[in-house]
C-alpha positions in Angstrom: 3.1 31.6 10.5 0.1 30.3 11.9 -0.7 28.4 15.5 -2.2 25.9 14.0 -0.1 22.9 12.5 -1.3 21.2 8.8 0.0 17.6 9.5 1.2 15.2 7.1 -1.7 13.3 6.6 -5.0 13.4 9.1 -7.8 10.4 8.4 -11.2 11.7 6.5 -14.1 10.0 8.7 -17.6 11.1 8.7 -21.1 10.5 11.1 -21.5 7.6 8.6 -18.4 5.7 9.5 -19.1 6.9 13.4 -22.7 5.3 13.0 -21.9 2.1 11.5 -19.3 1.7 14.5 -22.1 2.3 17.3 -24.3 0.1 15.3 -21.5 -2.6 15.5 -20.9 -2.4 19.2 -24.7 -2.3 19.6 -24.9 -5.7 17.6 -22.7 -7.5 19.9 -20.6 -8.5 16.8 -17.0 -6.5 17.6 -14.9 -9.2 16.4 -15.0 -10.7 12.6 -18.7 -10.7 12.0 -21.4 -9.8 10.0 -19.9 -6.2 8.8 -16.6 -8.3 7.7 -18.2 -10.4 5.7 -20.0 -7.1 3.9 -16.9 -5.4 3.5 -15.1 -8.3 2.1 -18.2 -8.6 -0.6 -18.5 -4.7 -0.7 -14.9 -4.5 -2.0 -14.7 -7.7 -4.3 -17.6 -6.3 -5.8 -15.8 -2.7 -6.3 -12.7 -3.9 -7.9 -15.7 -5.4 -10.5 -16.4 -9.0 -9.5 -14.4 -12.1 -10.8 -12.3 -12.3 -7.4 -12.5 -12.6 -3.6 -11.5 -10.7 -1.1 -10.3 -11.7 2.6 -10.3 -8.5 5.3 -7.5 -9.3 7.4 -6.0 -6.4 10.2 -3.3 -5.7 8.3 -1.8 -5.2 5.1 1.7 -7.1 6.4 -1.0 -9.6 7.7 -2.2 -10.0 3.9 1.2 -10.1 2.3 2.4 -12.7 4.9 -0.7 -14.9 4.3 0.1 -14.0 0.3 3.1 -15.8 0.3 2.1 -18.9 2.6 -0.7 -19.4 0.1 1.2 -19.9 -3.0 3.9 -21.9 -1.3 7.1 -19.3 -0.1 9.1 -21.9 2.1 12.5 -21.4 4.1 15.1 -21.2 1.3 13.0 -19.5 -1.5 14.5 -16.2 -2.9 11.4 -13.1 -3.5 12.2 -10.5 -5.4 11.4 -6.8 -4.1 12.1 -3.5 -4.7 14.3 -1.5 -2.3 12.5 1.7 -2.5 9.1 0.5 -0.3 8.1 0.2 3.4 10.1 -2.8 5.7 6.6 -4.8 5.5 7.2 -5.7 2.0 11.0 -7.7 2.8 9.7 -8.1 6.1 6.9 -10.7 5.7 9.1 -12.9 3.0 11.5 -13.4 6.2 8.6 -14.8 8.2 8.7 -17.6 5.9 12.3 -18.2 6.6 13.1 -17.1 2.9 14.9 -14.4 1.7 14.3 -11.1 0.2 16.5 -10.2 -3.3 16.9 -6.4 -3.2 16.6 -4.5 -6.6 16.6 -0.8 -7.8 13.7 1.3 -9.3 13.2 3.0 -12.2 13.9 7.0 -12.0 10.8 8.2 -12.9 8.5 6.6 -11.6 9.9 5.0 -8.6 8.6 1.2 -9.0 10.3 -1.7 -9.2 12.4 -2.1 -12.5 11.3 -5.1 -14.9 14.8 -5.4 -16.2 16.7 -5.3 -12.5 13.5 -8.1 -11.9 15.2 -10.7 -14.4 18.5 -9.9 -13.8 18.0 -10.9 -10.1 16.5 -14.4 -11.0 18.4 -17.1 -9.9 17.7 -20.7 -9.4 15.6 -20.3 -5.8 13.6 -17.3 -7.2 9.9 -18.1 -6.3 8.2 -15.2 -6.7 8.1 -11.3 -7.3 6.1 -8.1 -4.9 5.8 -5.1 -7.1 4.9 -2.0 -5.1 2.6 0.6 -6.7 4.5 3.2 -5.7 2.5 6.5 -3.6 -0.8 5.2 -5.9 1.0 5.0 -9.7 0.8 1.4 -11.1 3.9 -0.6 -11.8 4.4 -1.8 -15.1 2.5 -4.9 -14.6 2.5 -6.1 -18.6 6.8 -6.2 -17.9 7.2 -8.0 -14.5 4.1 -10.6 -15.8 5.6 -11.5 -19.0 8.8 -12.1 -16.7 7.0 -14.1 -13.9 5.8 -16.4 -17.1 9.0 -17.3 -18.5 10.1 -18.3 -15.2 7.7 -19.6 -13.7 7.2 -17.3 -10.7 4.2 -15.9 -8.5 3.1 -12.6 -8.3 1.4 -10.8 -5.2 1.3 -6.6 -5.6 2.2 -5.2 -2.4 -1.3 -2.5 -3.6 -0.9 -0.8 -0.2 -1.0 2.8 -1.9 -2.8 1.3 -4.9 -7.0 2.8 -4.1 -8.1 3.1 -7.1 -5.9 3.0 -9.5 -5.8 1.4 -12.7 -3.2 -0.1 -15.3 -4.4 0.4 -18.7 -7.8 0.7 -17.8 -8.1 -2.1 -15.2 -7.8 -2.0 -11.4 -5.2 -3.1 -9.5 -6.8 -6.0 -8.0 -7.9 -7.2 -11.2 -4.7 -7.6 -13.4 -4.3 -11.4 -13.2 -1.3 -11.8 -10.6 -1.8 -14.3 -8.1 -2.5 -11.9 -5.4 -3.3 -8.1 -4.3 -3.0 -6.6 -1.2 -4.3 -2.8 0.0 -3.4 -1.5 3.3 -6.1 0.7 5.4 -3.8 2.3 7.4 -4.9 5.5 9.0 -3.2 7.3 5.7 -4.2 5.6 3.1 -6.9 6.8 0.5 -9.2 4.8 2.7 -8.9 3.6 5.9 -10.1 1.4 8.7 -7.4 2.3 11.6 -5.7 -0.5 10.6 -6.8 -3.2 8.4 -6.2 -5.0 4.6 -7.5 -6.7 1.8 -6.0 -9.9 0.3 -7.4 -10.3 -3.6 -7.3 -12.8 -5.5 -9.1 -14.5 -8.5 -7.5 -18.0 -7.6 -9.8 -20.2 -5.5 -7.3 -22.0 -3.8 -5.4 -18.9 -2.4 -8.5 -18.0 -1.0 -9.5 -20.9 0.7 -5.8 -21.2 2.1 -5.5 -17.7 3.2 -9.3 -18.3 4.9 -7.8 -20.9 6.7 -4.9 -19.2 7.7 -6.4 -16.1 8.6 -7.4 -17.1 11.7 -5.5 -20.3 13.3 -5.7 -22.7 10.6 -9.1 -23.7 12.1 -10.6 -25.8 9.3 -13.9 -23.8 9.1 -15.2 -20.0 9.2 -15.4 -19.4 12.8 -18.1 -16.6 12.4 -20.2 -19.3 10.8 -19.8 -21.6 13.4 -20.7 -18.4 16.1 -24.4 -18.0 13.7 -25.4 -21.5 13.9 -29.0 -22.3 14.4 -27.9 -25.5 15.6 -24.9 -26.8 18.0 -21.5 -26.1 16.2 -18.8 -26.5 18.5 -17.0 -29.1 16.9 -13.9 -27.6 14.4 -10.4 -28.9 13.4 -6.8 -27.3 13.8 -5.1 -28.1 10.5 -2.7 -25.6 10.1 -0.3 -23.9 12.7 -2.2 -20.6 11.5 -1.9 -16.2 12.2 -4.5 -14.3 13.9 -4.8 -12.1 11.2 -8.9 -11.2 10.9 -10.2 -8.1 10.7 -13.0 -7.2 13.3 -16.0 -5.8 12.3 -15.5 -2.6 14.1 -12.7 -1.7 11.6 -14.8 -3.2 9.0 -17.7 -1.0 9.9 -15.4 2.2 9.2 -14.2 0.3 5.6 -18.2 -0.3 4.2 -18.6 3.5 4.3 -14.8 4.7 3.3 -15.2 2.6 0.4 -18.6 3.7 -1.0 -16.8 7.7 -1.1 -13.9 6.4 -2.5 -14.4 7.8 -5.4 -15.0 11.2 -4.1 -12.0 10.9 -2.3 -9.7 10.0 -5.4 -11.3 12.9 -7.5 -10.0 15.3 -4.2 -7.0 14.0 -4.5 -6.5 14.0 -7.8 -7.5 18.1 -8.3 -4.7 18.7 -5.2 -2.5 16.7 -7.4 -3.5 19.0 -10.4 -3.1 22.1 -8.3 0.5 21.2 -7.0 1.7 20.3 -10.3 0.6 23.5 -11.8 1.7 26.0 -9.1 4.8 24.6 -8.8 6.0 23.1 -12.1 8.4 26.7 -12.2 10.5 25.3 -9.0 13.8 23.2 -8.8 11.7 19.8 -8.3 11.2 17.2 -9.7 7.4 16.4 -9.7 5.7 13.0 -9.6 5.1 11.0 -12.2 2.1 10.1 -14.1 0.3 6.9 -15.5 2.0 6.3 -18.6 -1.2 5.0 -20.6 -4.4 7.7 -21.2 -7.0 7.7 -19.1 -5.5 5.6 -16.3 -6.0 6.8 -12.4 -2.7 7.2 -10.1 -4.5 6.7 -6.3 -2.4 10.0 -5.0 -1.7 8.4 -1.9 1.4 10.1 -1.9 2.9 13.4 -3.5 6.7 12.9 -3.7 8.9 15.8 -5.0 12.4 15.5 -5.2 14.7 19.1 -4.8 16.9 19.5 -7.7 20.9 20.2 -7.0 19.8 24.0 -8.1 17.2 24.5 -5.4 19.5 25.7 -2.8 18.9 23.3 0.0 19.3 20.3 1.4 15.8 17.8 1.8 16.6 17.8 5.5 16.7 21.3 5.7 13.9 21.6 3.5 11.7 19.1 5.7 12.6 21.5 8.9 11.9 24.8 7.2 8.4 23.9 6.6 7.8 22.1 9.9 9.1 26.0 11.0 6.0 26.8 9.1 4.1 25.0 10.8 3.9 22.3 8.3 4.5 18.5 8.5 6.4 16.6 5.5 7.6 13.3 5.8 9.8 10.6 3.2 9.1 8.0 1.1 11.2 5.8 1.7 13.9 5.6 3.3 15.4 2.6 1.0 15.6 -1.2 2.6 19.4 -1.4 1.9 20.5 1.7 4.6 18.4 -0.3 7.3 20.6 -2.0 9.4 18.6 -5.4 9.2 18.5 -5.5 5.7 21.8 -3.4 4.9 23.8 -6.0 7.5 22.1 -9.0 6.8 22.7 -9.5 3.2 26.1 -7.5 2.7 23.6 -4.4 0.7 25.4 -1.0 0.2 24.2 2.2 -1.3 26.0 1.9 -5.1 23.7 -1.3 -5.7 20.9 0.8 -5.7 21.8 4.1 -8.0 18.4 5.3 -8.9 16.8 4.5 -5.1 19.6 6.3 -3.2 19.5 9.3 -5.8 15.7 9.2 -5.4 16.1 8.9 -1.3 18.5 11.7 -0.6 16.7 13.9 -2.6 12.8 13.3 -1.8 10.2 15.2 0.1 6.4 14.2 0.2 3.9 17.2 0.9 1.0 16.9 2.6 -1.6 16.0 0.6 -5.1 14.7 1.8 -8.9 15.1 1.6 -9.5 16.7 4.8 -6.9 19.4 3.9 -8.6 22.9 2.7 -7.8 25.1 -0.2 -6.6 27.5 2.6 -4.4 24.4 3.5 -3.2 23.9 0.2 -2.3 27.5 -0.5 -0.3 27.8 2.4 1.7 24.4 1.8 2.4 26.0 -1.7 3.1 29.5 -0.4 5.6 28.0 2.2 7.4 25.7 -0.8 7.4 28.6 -3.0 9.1 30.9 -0.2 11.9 28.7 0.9 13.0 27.7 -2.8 13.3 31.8 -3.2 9.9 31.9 -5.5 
């Protein structure tokens, strides 16, 4: 036991980040400015060019502008999986439509193609695959069913930095839109903050407008004018959903070491799946096709009936040591707004309530040490009897 306490997950931010802050509130530009509009370019060009990308200060921000832009009205049904976070069901209620619940597949944890079409009904509109804890979803599945009928796709990408689907980034895979989150424990972050991505020229421009009051033109463009600019229309009864260029400030420099970042990750995944592949857990999975990247925003295990403890007790013996786990997720259907609201009880969702009751996610994040990581194995391996 030591005094000091290894959190779940703690933000990696460098001078760099700190610098382009100052630099920011030096400029006089602390709202959506000059560093926004760097980011956005910064990031469209990362995912490889061919697409846009809108910084907006959330990723629920980004999902709720999402489904405005391809048309979710009051009445539409979206499919989404029941094993995410409440922004993904949330945001579809904004629009006064409804969210269809559906199970996940056991391995992997991501929405299951076949539950997808056998949830389709007449006011289906549209699906949000997650990319559960950074693995892709089996986007070549849920697209060929959003074809046949007819129905958008935005990927809820919030854990998705950088991962790929059979070689191609998420962001790039030809859905209608794809959201990241830059929430303070994400593979990147901006203290809080999004990306909507699309390739579609219309969503853009829609989301744009959107974005920030349905004001008809870009508001930072109007503030740069050489010349008198006041003038500007109100078209749409629009969010205030922009992202400021302080938070973008911290996002131009977390992106250009994100791939330092993912190949952290990635060893810590490597190490935790070789020194504890003899326990009673189930590990995470990984990508299906060669070569493809899983983000490792998240390590899930799951304790197996033979490990000799409950996951609550588990979670408490290690914060005993000092060390903070947490649990992804506690499933849509057992929230009581969700759970009451549409009638949802636990033996709809087999494979998400098995997967609930029995998960755990470790720490794992780049600021953590080897040190760190020995001792979050040590504990594991000491509580499961090892």
């Amino acid at each position: 036991m030591t005094d000091k306490f290894l959190p779940f997950a703690l933000p990696d931010i460098g001078e760099e980040e700190i610098h382009e802050v100052v630099d920011a509130l030096r400029s006089g530009w602390v709202t959506t400015g000059p560093k926004t509009k760097q980011f956005e370019a910064d990031f469209a060009e990362f995912l490889g060019g061919g697409v846009e990308a809108i910084a907006v200060n959330s990723a629920t921000a980004g999902l709720h502008l999402a489904l405005e832009a391809v048309g979710i009205k009051a009445g539409d049904e979206v499919i989404v999986p029941t094993y995410t976070f409440t922004s993904t069901a949330e945001v579809v209620r904004y629009l006064g439509a409804d969210p269809v619940f559906v199970d996940v597949d056991p391995v992997t944890f991501n929405i299951d193609p076949a539950a997808i079409r056998a949830a389709i009904t007449p006011k289906t509109r549209a699906i949000m695959p997650v990319h559960f804890a950074g693995l892709a979803c089996d986007m070549d599945a849920i697209l060929a069913v959003a074809r046949e009928h007819d129905l958008r796709v935005i990927e809820d990408a919030a854990h998705a930095l950088p991962t790929t689907y059979k070689g191609t980034t998420i962001g790039k895979l030809g859905s209608d839109v794809t959201v990241f989150s830059f929430y303070a424990n994400k593979t990147m972050t901006t203290g809080e903050g999004g990306m909507v991505v699309s390739a579609n020229p219309d969503i853009i421009k829609r989301c744009k407008v959107m974005r920030l009051h349905g004001i008809s033109r870009d508001a930072f463009d109007r503030y740069v004018s050489k010349t008198p600019a006041w003038f500007y229309e109100v078209i749409e009864p629009g969010f205030k959903y922009n992202m400021p260029d302080i938070a973008a400030a911290m996002g131009i420099h977390q992106l250009k070491k994100i791939r330092r970042f993912h190949e952290q990750r990635e060893a810590m995944a490597k190490r935790y799946d070789a020194e504890l592949a003899d326990l009673p857990l189930i590990l995470p999975a990984r990508p299906t096709h060669a070569g493809d990247l899983h983000a490792w925003h998240l390590y899930p295990v799951r304790l197996k009936p033979e490990a000799g403890i409950g996951r609550n007790e588990f979670i408490q013996a290690m914060a005993d040591k000092g060390i903070g786990c947490s649990v992804h997720f506690i499933p849509l259907h057992l929230h009581p707004v969700w759970r009451d609201g549409y009638q949802l009880k636990p033996e709809q969702f087999p494979v998400a309530q098995a997967a609930f009751e029995a998960e755990v996610t470790i720490p794992l994040y780049t600021k953590m040490s080897d040190a760190d990581q020995t001792r979050v194995i040590a504990a594991i391996r000491e509580i499961l009897g090892a």
